[in-house]
Backbone bond lengths (Angstrom), bond angles and torsions (degrees), N, CA, C in turn:
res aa  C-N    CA-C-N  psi(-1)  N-CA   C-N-CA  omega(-1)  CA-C   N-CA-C  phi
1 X - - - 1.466 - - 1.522 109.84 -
2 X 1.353 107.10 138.80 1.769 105.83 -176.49 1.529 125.36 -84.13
3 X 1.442 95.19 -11.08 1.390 100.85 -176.07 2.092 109.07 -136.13
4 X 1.147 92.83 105.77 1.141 110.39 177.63 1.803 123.53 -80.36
5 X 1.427 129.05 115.86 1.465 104.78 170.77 1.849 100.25 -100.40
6 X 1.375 101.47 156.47 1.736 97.11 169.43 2.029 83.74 -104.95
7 X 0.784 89.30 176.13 1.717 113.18 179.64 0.954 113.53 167.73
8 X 1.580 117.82 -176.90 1.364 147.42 155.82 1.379 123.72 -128.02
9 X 1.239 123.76 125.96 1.504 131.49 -153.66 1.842 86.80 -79.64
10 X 0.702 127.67 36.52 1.976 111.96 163.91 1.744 103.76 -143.45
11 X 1.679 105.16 -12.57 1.113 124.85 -175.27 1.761 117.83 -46.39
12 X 1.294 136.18 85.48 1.749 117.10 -159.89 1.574 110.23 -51.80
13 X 1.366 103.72 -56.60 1.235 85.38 167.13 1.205 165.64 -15.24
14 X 1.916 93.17 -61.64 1.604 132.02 165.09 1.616 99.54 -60.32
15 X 1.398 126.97 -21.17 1.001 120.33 -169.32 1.211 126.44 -83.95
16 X 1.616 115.59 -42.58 1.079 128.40 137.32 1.391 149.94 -27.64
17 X 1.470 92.17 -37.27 1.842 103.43 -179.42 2.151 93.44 -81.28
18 X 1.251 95.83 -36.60 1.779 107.14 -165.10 1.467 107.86 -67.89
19 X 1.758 126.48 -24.87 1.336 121.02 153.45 0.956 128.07 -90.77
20 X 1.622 129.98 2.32 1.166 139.78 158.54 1.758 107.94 -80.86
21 X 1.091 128.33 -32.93 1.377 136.08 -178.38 1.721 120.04 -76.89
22 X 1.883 104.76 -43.64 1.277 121.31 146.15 1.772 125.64 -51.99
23 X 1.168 123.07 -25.08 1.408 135.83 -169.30 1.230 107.45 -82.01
24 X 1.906 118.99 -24.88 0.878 111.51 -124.34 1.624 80.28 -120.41
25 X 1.379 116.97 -28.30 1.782 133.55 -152.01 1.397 103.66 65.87
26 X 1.309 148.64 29.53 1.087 105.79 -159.84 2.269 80.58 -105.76
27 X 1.674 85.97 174.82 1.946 92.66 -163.17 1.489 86.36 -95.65
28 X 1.759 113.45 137.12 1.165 118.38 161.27 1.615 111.87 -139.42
29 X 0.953 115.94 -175.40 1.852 116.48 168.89 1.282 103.85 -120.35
30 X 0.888 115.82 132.86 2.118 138.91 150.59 1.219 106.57 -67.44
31 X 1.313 101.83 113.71 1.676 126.61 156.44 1.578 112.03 -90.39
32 X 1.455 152.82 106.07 0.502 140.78 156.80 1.642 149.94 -71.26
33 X 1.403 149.81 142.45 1.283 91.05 -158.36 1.771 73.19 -155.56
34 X 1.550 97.67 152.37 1.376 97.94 173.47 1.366 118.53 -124.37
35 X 0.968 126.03 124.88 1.479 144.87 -164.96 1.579 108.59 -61.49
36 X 0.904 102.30 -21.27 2.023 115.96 -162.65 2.034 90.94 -83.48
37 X 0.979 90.86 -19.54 1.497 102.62 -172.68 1.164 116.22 -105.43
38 X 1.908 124.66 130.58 1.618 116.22 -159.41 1.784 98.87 -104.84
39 X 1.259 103.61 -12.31 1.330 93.88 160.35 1.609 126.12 -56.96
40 X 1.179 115.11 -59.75 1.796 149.33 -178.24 1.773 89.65 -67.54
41 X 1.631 138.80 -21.83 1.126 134.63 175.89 2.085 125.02 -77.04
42 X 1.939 57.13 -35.56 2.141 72.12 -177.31 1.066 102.56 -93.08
43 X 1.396 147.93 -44.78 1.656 138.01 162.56 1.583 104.64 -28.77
44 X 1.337 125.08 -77.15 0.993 139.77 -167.20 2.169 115.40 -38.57
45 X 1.375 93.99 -48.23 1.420 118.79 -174.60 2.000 88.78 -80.61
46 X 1.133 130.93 -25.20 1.312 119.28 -170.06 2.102 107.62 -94.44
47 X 1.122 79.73 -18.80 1.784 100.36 164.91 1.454 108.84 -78.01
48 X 1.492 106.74 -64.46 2.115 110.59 -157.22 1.524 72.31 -131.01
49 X 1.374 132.80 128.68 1.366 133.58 146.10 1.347 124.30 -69.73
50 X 1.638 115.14 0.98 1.408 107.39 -165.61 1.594 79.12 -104.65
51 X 1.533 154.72 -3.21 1.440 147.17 135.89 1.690 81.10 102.18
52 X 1.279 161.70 50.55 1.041 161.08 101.08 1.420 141.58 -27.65
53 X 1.188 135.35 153.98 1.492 129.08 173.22 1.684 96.12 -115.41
54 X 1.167 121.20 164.55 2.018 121.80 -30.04 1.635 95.08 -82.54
55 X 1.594 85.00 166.70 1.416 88.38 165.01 1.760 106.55 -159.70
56 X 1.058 88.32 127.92 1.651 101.85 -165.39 1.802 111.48 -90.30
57 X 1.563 110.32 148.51 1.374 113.38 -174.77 1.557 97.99 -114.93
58 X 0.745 96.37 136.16 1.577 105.33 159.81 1.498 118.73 -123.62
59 X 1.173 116.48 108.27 1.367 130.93 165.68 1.629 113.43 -46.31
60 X 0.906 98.00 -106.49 1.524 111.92 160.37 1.702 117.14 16.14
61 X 1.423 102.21 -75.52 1.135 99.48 164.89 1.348 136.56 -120.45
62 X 1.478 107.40 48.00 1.393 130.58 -165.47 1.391 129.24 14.45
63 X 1.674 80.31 59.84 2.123 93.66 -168.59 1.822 94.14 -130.43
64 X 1.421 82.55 130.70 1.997 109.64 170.93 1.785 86.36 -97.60
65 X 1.539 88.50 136.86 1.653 106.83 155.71 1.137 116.33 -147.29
66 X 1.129 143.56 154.79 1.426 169.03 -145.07 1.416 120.86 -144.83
67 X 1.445 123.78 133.78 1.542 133.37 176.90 1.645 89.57 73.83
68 X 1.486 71.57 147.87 1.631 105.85 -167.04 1.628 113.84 -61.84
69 X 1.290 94.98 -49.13 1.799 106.17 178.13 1.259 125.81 -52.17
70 X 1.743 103.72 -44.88 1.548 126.44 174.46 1.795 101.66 -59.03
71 X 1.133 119.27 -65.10 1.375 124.18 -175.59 1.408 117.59 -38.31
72 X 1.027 118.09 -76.14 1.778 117.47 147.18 1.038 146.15 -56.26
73 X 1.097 104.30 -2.60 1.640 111.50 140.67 1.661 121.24 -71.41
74 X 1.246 107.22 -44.95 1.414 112.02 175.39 1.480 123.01 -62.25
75 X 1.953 104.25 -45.47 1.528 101.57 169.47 1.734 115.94 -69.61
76 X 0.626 152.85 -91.00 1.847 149.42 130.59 1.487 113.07 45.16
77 X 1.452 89.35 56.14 1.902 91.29 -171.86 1.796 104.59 -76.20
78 X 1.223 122.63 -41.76 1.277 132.66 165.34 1.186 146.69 -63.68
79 X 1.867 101.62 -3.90 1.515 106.38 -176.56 1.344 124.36 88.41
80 X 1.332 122.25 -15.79 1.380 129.00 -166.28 1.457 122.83 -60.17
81 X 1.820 110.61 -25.40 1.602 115.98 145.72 1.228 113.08 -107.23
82 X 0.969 103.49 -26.27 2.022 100.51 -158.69 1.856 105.96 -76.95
83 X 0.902 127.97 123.85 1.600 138.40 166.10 1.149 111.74 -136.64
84 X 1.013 107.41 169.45 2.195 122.35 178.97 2.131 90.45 -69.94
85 X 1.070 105.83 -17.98 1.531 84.07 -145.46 1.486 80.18 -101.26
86 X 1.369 139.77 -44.39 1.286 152.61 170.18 1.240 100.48 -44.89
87 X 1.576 150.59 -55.05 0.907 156.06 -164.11 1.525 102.92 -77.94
88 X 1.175 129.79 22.97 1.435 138.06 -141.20 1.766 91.21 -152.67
89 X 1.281 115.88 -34.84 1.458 116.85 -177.87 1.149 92.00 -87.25
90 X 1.230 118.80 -69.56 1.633 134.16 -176.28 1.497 114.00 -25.03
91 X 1.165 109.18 -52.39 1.522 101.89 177.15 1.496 124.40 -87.29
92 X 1.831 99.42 -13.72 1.341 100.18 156.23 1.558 125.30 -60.42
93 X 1.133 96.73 -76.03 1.762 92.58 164.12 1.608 138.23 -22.60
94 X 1.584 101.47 -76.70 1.540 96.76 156.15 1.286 118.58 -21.05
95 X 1.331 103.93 -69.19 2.030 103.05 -152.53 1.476 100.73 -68.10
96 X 1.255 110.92 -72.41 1.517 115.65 -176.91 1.280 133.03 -65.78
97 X 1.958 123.95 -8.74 1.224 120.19 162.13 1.296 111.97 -109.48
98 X 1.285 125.34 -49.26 1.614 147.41 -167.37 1.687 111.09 -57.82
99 X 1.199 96.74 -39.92 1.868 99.02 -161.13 1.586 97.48 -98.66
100 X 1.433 111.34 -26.35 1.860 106.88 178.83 1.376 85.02 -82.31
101 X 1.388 141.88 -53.46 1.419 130.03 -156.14 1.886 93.97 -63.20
102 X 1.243 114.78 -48.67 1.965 98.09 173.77 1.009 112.50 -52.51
103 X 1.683 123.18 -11.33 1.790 105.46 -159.65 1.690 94.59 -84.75
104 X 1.415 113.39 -41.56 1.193 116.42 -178.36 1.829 127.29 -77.02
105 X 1.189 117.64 -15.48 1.061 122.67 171.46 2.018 111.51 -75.10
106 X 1.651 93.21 -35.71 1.695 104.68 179.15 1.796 111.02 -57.46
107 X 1.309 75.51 -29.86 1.865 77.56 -163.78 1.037 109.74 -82.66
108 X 1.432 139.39 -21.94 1.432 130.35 148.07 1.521 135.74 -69.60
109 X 1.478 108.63 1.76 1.305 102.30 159.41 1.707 96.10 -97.85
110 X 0.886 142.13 -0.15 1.365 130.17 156.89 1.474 136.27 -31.15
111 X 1.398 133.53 112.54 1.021 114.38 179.09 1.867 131.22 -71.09
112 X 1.209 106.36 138.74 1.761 114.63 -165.79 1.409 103.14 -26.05
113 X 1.572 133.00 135.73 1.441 118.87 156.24 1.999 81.25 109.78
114 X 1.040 122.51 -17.74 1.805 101.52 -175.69 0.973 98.39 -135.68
115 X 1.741 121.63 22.81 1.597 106.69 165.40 1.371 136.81 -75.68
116 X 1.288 145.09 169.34 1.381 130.85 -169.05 1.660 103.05 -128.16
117 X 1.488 121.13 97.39 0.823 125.83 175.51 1.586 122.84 -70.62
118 X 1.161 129.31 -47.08 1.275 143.34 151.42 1.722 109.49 -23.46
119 X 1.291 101.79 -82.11 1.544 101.53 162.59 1.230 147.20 11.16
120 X 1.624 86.61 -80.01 1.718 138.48 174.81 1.131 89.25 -62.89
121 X 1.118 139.55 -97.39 1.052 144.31 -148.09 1.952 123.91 -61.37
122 X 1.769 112.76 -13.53 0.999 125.70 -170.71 2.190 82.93 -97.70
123 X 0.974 128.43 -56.18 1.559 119.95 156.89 1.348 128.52 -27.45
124 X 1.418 107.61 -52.80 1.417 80.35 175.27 1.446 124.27 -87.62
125 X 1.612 118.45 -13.25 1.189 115.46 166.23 1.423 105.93 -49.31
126 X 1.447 128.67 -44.43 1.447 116.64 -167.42 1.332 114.05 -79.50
127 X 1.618 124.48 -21.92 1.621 107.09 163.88 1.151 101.14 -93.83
128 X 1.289 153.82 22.37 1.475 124.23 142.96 1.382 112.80 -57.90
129 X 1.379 99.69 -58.97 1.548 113.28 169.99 1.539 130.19 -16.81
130 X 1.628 103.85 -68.28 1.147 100.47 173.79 1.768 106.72 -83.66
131 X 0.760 107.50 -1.96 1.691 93.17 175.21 2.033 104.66 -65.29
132 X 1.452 100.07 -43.66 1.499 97.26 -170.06 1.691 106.39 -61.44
133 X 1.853 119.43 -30.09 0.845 115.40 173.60 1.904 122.43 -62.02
134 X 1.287 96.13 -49.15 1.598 102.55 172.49 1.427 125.20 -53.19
135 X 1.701 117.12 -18.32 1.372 116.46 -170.40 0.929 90.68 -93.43
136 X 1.490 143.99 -44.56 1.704 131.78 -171.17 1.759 97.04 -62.21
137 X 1.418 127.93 -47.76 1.151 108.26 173.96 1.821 141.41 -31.46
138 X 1.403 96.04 -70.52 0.977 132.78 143.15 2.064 125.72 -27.02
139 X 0.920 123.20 -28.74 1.589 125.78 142.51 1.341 115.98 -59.37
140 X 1.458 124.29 -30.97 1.678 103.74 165.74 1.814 110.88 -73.89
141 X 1.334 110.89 -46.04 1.352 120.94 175.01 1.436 89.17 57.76
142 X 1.725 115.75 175.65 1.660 113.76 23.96 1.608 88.81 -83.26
143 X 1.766 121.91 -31.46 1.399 106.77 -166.19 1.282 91.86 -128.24
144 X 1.587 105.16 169.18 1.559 121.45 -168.89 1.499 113.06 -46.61
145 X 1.638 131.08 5.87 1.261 131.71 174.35 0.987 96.22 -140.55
146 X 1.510 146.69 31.20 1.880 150.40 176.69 1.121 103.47 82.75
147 X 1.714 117.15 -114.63 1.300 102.24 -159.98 1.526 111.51 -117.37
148 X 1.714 116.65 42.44 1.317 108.48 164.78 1.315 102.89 -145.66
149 X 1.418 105.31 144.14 1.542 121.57 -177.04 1.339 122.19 -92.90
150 X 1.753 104.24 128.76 1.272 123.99 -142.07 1.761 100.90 -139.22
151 X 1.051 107.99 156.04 1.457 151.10 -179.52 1.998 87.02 -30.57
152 X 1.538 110.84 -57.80 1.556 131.05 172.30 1.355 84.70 -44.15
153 X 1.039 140.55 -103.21 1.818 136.21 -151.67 0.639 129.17 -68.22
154 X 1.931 134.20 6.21 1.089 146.64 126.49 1.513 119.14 -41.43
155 X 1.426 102.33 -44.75 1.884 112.75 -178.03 1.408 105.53 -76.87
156 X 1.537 124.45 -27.33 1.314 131.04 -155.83 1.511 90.42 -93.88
157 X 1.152 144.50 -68.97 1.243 132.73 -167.65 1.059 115.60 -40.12
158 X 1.474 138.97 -74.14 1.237 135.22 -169.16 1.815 106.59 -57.10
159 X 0.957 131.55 -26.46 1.595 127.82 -171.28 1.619 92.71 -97.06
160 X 0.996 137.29 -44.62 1.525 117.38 179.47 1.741 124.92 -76.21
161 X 1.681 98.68 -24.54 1.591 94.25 177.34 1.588 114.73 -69.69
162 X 1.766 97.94 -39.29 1.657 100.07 167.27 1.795 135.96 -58.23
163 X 1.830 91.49 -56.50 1.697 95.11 165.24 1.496 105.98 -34.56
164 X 1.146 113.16 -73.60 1.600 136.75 -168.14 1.697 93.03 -20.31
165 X 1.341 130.18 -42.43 1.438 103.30 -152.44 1.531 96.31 -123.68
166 X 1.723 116.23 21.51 1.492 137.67 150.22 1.373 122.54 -75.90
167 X 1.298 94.85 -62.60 1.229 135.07 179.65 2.156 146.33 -94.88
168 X 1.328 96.45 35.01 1.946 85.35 -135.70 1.282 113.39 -50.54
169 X 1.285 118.70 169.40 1.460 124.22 -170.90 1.375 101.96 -86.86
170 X 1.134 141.64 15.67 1.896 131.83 154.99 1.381 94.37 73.13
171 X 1.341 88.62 -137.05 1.853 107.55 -178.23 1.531 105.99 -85.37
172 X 0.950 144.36 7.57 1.435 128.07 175.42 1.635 92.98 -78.16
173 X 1.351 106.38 121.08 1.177 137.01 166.52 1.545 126.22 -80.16
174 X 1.332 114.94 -32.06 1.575 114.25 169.09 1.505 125.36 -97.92
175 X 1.273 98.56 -0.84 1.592 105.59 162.51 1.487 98.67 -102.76
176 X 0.978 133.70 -10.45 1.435 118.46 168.51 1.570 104.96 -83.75
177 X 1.265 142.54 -59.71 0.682 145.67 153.68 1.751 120.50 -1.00
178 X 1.230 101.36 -84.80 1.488 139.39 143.35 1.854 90.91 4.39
179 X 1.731 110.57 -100.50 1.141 112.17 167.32 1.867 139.47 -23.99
180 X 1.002 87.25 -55.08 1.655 104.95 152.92 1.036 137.06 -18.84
181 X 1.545 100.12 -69.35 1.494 128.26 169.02 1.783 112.41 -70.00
182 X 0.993 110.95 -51.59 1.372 120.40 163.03 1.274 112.98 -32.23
183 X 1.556 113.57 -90.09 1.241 117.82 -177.06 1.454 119.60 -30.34
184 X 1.518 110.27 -47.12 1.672 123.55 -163.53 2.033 100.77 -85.25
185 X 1.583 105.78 14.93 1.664 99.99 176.24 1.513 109.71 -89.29
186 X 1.190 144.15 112.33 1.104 128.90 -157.49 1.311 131.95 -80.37
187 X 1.840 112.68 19.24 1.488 126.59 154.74 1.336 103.19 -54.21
188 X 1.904 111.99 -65.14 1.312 142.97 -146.94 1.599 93.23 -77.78
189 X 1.327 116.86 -26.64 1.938 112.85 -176.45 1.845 93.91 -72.73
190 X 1.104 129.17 -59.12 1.457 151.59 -171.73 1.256 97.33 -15.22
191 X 1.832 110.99 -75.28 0.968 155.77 -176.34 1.536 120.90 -34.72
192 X 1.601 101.00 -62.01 1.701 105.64 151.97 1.108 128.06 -79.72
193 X 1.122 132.22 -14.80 1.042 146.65 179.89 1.183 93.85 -61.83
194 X 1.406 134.52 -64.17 1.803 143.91 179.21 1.087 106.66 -81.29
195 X 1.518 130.31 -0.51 1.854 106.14 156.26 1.745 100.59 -108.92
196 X 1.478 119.97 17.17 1.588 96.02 166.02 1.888 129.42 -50.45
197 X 1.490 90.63 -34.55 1.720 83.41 -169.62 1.688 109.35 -82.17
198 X 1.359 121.71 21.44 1.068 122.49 158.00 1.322 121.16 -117.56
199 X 1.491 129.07 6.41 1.595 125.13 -178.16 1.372 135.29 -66.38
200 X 1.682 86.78 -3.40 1.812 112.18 178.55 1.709 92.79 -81.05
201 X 1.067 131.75 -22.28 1.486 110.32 179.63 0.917 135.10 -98.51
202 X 1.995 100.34 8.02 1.535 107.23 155.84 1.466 138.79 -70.88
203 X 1.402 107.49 124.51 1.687 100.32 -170.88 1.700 104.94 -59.04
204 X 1.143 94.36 101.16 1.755 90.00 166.20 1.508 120.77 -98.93
């Protein structure tokens, strides 16, 4: 196979690139790789030295890439997610749901005595935030650009199903909604569907 992803099926990230990759049909292979393991550590680090998920191989044209956005950008020869305006959700998401929702999930695997309360607490101010922004979005629906699915709800799934159970969205009703629809897209069903036998290793 010419195009290899490494990941981890609980990985958000990985998750992202995997309904963008599902969205897309296009054929790849799963590398899997487990971190707990220094074998599966040093492969990984001899590929991407920065030891991250995902990171995609391409045979073909003997190109490694890294981060989720980059990756689908590269497969996406036609545009079919990727736009100026999609690329506009996408980085909304990331920044303002995805990376505070890691800040807070990190800090509970923390051991007692090195947690960062300050932190924590400066995160979730910032995904509330964008949550109020995402729900006014989200009243046009069905997806973060109306009615075609984009590169944005690739980024949005994995950062809102997670925030969501950090963070829940209260009464905002169209980001719940929102989720809903997500979950029930059947890239995004696939997806959990193949990280159930790991949901026990979410710090809940």
């Amino acid at each position: 196979m010419s195009l290899v992803l490494w990941y981890h099926p609980l990985s958000s990230f990985c998750w992202k690139t995997l309904i963008g990759l599902y969205e897309l049909d296009v054929a790849f292979e799963k590398r899997f790789v487990d971190l707990s393991q220094e074998n599966e550590r040093q492969a990984l680090s001899a590929l991407w030295p920065m030891r991250k998920f995902p990171v995609l191989r391409d045979e073909r044209r003997d190109l490694t890439l890294a981060e989720s956005t980059t990756i689908l950008e590269h497969i996406d020869h036609d545009g079919v997610l990727v736009t100026p305006e999609a690329r506009f959700r996408d980085r909304f998401f990331d920044m303002h749901v995805h990376l505070h929702m890691q800040k807070l999930v990190g800090d509970r695997l923390r051991p007692d005595g090195s947690r960062d309360p300050l932190g924590v607490e400066q995160a979730r101010e910032q995904i509330e935030l964008a949550y109020g922004v995402a729900d006014e979005w989200m009243r046009q629906g069905p997806w973060s650009l109306g009615d075609r699915f984009t590169l944005g709800d690739c980024a949005a799934a994995p950062a809102l199903f997670y925030a969501n159970k950090v963070v829940p969205f209260g009464e905002r009703r169209h980001l719940t909604a929102y989720l809903a629809r997500l979950v029930e897209r059947p890239s995004f069903a696939r997806v959990l569907d193949e990280a159930k036998p790991y949901f026990a290793m979410f710090p809940g």
